[in-house]
N, C-alpha and C positions, 0 to 999 in steps of 0.2 A: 512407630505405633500411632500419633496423633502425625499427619501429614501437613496440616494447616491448624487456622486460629480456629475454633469451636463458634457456634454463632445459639449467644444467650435465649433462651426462652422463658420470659418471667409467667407463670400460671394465671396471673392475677390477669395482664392486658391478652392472653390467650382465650378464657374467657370474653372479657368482652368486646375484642377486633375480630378474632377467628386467628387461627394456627399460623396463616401464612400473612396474615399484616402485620401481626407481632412482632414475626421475625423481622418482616420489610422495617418496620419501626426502629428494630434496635442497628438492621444496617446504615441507615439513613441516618439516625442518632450518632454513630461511631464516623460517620464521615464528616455532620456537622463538629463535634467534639475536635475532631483534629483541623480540619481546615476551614470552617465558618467563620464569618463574620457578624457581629453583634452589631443592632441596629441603634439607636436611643433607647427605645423601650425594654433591651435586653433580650430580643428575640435574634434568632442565629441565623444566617439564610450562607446557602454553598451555590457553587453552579457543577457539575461536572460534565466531561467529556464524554461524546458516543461511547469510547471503548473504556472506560469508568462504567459508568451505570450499564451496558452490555456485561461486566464481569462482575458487578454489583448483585443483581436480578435476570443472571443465570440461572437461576432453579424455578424460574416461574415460562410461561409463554404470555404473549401480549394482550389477548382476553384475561388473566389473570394479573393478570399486574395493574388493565384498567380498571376491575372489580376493587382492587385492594388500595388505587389512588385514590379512588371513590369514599373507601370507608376510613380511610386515615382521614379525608377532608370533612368527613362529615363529624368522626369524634372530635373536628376540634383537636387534631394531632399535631398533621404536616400538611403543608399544599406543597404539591410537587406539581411544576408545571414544565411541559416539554416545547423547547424552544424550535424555530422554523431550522436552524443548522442544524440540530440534534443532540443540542447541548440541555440539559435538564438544571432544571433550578429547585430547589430545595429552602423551603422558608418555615421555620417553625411559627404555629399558629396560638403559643401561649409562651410565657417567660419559661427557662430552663431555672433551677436554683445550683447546679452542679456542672460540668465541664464534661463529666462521663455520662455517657446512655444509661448506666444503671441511675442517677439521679433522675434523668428524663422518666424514667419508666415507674420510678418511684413514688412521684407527683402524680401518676396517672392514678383516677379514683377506682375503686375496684369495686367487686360485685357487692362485697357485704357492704360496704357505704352507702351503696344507692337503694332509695326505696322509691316507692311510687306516691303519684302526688297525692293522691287520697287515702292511703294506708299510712299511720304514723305509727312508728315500731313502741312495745309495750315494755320493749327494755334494750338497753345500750349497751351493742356487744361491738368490744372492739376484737379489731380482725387479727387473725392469726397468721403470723411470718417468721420464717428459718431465720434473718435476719435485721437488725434494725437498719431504719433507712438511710443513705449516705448523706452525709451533710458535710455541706461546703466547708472548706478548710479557710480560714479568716487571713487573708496572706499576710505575711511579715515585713514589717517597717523595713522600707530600703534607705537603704546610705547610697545609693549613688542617684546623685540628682537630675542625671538625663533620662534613666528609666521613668521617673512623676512625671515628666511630663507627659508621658503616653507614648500611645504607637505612633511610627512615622507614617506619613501620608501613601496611600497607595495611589499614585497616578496611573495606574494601567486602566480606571476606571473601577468600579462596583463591586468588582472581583476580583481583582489584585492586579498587577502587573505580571507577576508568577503564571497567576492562571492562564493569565490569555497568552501570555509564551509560550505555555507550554499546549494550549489548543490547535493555534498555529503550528507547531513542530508534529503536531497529527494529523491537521490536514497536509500537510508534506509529507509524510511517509506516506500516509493514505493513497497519494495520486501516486506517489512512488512507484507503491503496490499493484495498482490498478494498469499501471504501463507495464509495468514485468510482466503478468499476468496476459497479458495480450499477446507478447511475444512468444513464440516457437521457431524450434530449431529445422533445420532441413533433414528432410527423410527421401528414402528410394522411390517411396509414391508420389512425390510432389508432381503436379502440373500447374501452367499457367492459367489462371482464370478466362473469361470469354472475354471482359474486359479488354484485357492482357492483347488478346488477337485482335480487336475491333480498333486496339491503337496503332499495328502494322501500317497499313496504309497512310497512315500519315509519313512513314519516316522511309517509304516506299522498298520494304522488306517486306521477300515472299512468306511465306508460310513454311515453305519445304527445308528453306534454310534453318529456320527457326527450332525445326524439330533436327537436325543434324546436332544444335550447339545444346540440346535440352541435357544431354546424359555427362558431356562436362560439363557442366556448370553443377548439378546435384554432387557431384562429385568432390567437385573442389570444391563444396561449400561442407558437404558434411565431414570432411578431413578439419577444418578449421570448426568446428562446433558452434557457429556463430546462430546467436537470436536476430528474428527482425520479424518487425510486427509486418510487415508486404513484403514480401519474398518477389512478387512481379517487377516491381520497383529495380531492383537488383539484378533481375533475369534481362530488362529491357536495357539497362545500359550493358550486359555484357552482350545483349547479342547484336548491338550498335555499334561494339568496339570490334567484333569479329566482322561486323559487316565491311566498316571501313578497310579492316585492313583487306578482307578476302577481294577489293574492288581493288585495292592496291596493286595485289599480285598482279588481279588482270592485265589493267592498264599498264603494268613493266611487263608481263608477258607480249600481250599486241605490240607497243613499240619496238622490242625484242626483234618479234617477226616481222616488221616492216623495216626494218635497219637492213634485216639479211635479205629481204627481197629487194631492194633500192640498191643496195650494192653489188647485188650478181655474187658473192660469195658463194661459192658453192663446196661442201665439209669432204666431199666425195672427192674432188678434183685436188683439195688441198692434201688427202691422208698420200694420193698418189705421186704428189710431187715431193712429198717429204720424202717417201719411200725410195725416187730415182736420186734425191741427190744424197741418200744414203750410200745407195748404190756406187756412185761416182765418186765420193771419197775414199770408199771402201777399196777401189780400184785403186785408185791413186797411191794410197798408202803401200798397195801392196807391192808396187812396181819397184824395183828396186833402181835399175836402171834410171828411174825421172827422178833427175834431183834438182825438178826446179820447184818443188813445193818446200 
């Protein structure tokens, strides 16, 4: 029935951001709360990944999401800045008093608080909420003495060691991606490029030949289902390996026939002499009389 997590909308900061920064607000809030870092001053800043913030502010398009950086930075909210790799930074622009978005959103001032500089209100209404505000929880004296001292050091830089591991492990899939994605398999239609032909001539391979070896080589490549981002590539060393061998033949054939012509051998002359001293045995055997065999 619920597929995913729900994404909060407080009425108070929908009024005064509009519908679709509110929510950016409490997303950006829920990323800070779990993996930010706190500065001196108590302000949180995150960085995330292309494909983080792509699944972050998927419900928006990128004229909409510039409108809505816009007005987060001008309430004095969040500065979200996008990085030259594609990684976005995330910096709250006031102290937080809580660790969850709902604190964040809490502190935001709302419509009935604000009035105008020149109109002073003639009576004090405070504002009406389903809820009282969250308030930080005072954390509990620890007994273990390595916890006081604080967090350990992040050497990975600004943003953790974590983070940038694991950015790097997506620019790796990334390119990963991008290679598979090039590659296709061989099909019945394939031909070689013009390319393909224009390198013949160097390796002094006609044409005529090249299209004899075109229909196996399709063949025995689509039995084997193999990817390859240049199929030509593949095509010119087999029809290099057919070359050589079919020059092969030749030159054992030529030598072949100059061996029988330099020797006077002749197949005609030889079938007939086998045939008479068949003959001549055949005799012999049958003579009963000659027993000198």
């Amino acid at each position: 029935m619920i597929p995913e997590k729900p994404i909060l909308l407080y009425p108070s900061l929908a009024r005064r951001l509009g519908v679709n920064a509110a929510l950016l607000l409490y997303l950006c809030s829920e990323q800070l709360a779990h993996q930010g870092l706190q500065d001196q001053t108590g302000a949180r800043s995150a960085v995330l990944s292309p494909t983080q913030w792509k699944s972050l502010t998927e419900l928006w398009s990128e004229a909409e999401l510039t409108e809505m950086i816009a007005v987060l930075s001008q309430q004095q909210c969040l500065q979200i800045l996008r990085q030259a790799a594609g990684t976005v930074h995330i910096t709250e622009l006031m102290a937080s008093t809580g660790s969850h978005p709902e604190s964040t959103a809490a502190n935001l001032p709302t419509v009935e608080n604000i009035s105008a500089p020149d109109e002073r209100p003639m009576t004090t209404r405070l504002p009406v909420v389903d809820a009282p505000p969250a308030y930080p929880r005072r954390p509990l004296p620890s007994r273990n003495p390595i916890r006081d001292r604080g967090p350990a050091p992040a050497f990975g830089g600004s943003t953790g060691w974590n983070n940038r591991q694991k950015d790097e492990l997506q620019q790796i899939f990334d390119r990963h991606e991008e290679r598979n994605q090039q590659l296709h398999v061989m099909h019945m239609g394939w031909v070689p490029s013009e390319l393909f032909y224009s390198m013949l001539p160097r390796h002094q391979i006609p044409r005529e030949f090249v299209d004899t070896c075109l229909d196996e080589f399709i063949l025995y490549y689509i039995d084997k289902e193999r990817k390859e981002s240049n199929w030509d590539q593949k095509f010119l060393a087999w029809v290099k390996r057919e070359w050589v061998q079919k020059q092969t033949r030749d030159a054992k054939a030529q030598r072949h026939e100059q061996q029988r012509h330099t020797s006077g051998i002749n197949d005609e002359n030889t079938r007939r002499d086998t045939r008479e001293n068949r003959k001549r045995v055949t005799a012999a055997i049958m003579d009963i009389k000659d027993t000198d065999w």
